[in-house]
PyMOL CGO cylinders between C-alpha atoms (Angstrom):
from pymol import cmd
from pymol.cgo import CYLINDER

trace = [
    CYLINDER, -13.79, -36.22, 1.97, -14.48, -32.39, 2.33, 0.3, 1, 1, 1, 1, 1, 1,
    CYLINDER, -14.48, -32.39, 2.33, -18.10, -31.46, 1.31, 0.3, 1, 1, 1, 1, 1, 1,
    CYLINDER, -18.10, -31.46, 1.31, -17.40, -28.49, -0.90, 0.3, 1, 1, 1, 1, 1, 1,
    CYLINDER, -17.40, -28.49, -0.90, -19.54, -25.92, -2.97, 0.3, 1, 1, 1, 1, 1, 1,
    CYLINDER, -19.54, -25.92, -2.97, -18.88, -24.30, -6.25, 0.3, 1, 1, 1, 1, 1, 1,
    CYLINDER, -18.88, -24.30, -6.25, -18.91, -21.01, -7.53, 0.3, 1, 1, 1, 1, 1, 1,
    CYLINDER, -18.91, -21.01, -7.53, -22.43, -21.66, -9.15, 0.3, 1, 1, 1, 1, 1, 1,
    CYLINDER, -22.43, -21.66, -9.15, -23.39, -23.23, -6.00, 0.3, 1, 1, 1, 1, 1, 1,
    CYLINDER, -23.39, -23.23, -6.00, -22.66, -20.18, -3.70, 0.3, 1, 1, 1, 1, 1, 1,
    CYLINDER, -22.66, -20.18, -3.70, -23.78, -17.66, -5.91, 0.3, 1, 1, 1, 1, 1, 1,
    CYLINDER, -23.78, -17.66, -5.91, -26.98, -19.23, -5.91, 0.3, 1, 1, 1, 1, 1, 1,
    CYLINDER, -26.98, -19.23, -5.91, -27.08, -19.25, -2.06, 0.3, 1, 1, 1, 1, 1, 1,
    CYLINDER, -27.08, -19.25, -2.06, -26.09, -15.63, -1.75, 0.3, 1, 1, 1, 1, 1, 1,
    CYLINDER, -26.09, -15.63, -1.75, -28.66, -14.52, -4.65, 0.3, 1, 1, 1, 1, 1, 1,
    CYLINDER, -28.66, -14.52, -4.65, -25.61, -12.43, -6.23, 0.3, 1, 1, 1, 1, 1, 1,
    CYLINDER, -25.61, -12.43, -6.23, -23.90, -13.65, -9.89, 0.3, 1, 1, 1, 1, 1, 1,
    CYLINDER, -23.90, -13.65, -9.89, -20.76, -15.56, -10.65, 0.3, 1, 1, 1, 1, 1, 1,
    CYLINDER, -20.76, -15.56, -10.65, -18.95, -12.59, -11.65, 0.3, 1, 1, 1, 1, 1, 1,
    CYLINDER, -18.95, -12.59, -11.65, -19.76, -10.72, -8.09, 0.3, 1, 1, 1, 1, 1, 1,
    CYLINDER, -19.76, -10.72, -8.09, -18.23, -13.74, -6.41, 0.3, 1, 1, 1, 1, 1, 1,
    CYLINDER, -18.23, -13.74, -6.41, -14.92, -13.17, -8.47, 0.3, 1, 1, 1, 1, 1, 1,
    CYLINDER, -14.92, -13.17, -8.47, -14.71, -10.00, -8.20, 0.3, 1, 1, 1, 1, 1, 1,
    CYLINDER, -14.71, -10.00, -8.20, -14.97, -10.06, -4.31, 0.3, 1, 1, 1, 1, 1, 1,
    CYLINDER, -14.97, -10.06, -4.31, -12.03, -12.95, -4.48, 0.3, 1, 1, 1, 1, 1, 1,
    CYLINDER, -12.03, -12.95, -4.48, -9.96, -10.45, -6.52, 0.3, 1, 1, 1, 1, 1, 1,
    CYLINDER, -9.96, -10.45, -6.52, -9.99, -7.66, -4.19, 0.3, 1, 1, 1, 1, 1, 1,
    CYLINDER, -9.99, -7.66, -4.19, -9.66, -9.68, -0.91, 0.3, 1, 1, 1, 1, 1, 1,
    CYLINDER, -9.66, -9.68, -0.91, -13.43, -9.88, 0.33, 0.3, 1, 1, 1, 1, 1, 1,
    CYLINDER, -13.43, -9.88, 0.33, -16.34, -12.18, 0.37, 0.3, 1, 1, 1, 1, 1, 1,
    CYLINDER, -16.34, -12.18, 0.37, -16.20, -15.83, 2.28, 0.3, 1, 1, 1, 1, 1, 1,
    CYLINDER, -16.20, -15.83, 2.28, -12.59, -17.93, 2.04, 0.3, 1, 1, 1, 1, 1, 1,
    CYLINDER, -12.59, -17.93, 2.04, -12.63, -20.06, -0.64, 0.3, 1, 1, 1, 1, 1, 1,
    CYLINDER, -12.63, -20.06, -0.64, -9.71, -22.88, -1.93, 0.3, 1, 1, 1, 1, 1, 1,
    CYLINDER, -9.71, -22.88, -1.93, -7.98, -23.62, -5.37, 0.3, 1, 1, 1, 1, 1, 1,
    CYLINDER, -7.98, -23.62, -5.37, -8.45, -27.46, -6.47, 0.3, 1, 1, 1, 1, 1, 1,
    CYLINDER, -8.45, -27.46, -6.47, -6.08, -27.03, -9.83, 0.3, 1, 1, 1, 1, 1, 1,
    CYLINDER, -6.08, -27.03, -9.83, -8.00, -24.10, -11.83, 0.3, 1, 1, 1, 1, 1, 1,
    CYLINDER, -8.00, -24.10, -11.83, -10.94, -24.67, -9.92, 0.3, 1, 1, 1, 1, 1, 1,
    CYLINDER, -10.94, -24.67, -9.92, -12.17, -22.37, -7.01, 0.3, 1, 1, 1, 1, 1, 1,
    CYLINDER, -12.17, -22.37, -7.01, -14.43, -24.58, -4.28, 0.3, 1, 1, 1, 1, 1, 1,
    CYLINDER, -14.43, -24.58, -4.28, -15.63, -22.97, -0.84, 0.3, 1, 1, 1, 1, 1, 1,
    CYLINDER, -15.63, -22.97, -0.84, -16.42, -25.10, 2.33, 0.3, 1, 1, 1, 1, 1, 1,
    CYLINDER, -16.42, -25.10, 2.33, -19.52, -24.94, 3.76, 0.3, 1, 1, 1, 1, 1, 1,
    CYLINDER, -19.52, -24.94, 3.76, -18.21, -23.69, 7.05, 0.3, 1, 1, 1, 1, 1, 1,
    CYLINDER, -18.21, -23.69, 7.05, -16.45, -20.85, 5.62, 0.3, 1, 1, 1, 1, 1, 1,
    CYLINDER, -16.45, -20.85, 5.62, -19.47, -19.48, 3.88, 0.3, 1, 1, 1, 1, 1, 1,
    CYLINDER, -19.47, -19.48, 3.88, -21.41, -19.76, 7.17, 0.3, 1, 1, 1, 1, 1, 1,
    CYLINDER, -21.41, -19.76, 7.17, -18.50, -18.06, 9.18, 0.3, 1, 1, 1, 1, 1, 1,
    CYLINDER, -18.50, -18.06, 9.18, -18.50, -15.21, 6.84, 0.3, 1, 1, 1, 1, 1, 1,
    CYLINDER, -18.50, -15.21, 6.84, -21.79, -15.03, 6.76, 0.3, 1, 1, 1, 1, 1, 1,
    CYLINDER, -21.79, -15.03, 6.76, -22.35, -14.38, 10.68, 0.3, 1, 1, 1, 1, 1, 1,
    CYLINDER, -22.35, -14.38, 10.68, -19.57, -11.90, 10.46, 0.3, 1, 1, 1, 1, 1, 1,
    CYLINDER, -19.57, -11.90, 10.46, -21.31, -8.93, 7.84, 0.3, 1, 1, 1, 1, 1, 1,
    CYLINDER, -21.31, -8.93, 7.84, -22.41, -6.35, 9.18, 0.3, 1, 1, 1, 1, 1, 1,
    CYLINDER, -22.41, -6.35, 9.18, -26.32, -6.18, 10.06, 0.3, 1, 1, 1, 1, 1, 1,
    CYLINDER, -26.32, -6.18, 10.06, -28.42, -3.34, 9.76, 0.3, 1, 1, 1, 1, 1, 1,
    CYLINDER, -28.42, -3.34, 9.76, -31.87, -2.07, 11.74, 0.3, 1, 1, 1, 1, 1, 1,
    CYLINDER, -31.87, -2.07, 11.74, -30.42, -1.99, 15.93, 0.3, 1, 1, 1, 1, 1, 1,
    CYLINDER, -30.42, -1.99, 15.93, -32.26, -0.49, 18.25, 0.3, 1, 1, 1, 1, 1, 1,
    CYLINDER, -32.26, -0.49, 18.25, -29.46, 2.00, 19.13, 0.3, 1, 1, 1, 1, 1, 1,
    CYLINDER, -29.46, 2.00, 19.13, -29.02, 2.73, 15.96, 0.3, 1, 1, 1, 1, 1, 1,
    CYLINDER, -29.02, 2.73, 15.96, -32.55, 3.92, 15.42, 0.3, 1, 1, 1, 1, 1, 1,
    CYLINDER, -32.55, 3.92, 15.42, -32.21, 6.37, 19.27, 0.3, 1, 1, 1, 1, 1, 1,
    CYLINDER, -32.21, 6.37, 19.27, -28.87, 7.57, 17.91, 0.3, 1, 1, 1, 1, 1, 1,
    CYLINDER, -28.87, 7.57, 17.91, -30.52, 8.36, 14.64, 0.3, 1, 1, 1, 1, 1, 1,
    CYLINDER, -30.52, 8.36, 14.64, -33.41, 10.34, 16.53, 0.3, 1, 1, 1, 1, 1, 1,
    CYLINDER, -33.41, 10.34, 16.53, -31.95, 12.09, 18.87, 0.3, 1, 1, 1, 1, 1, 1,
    CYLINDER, -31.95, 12.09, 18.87, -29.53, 13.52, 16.34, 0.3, 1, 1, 1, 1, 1, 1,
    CYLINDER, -29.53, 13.52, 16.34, -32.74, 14.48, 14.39, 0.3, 1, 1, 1, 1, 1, 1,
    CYLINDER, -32.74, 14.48, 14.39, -34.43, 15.71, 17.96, 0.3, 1, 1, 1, 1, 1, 1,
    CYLINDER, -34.43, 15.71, 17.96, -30.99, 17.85, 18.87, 0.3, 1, 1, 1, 1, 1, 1,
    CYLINDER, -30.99, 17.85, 18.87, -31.19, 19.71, 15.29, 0.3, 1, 1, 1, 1, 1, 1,
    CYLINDER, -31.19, 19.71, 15.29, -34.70, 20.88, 15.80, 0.3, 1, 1, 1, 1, 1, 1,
]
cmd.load_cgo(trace, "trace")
């Protein structure tokens, strides 16, 4: 049998409401998720997938693009 997570479940991982988690499945973002009847379940896997695959902020070659941007328009 598939381990799977609820709605309540994930939202509690992510730290973000019920109603965020919706709203990301109605416009075609947030992690993959599967319809059991009415009810929406996510696998474990899926959530880790999308997880790894946001963006992340605070590179190194972000920060010496940033500068020398700053540095040039002085």
């Amino acid at each position: 049998m598939l381990d799977l997570i609820t709605e309540d479940e994930v939202s509690k991982r992510l730290n973000v409401s019920v109603a965020s988690l919706r709203r990301w499945r109605l416009l075609g973002r947030g992690p993959l998720f599967i319809k059991v009847g009415s009810l929406v379940r996510y696998r474990p896997e899926d959530l880790e997938s999308w997880l790894g695959a946001l963006p992340t902020g605070g590179s190194a070659s972000r920060c010496r693009i940033a500068t020398q941007t700053v540095s040039a328009a002085n």
